[in-house]
C-alpha positions, 0 to 999 in steps of 0.5 A: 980802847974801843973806835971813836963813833967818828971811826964808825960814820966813815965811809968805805969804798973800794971793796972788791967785787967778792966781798961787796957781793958775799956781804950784799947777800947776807944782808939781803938775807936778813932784810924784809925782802930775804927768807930770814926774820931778824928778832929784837934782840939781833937788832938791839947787838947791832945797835939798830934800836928801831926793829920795826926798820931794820930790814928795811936798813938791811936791804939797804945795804945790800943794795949800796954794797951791789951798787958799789956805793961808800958804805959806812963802817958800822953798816960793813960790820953788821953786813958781816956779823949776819953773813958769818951767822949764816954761814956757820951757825944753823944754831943761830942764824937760818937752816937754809943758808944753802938758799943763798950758797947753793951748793954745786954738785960737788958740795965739799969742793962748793963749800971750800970755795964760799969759807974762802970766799968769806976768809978772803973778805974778812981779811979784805974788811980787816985791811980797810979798818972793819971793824973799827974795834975789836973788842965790841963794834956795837956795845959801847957806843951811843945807841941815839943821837948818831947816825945808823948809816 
């Protein structure tokens, strides 16, 4: 049985200092101020139905995550969904993740250590309840009549 909407409206504070700031840089990515461009459909599977503001929202994020501010479920859960596309995917999310993730001058050690910064945090949000279903946190809920953040 998938979360409640009231599972998705809690507010979560107390991440640690890695994964604020990992989940701060992939929405900072996707926002109006990052490189990315966030399309129409993205925003519709993160059920954020006003696409004309969702970088807007994304910035957001990002910032309440580097001010260490409550941030609620829903939010924490698209903040990871776009780190994970960027991180893996150069089919889906951008060619140039190594914007964000520089690489040192060691590039196997450098990459290791941000899939195990990204493992450590999704084993972090995973702990504090994100996302509240595991099947599918943005499909099978009210698109309006709830808050997005």
């Amino acid at each position: 049985m998938d979360a409640p909407v009231s599972a998705y409206r809690r507010k979560v504070s107390g991440l640690s200092v890695e994964t604020r700031a990992l989940l701060a840089d992939g929405a900072e990515y996707w926002s109006d101020r990052g490189p990315a461009d966030l399309d129409d459909e993205l925003t519709t599977l993160m059920n954020l139905d006003q696409p004309d503001q969702a970088g807007e929202h994304l910035r957001q994020i990002a910032q309440a995550l580097r001010r260490n501010q409550p941030i609620s479920v829903i939010d924490l859960t698209r903040a990871l969904l776009l780190t994970e596309i960027g991180w893996v995917s150069v089919v889906l999310g951008p060619d140039d993740w190594h914007n964000v993730y520089p690489a040192g001058e060691d590039f196997d050690a450098s990459d290791a250590a941000h899939w195990t910064a990204l493992r450590r945090a999704q084993d972090e949000l995973q702990l504090a309840g994100i996302p509240a279903s595991g099947t599918d946190p943005f499909g099978k809920h009210p698109r309006r009549g709830w808050p997005h953040h």
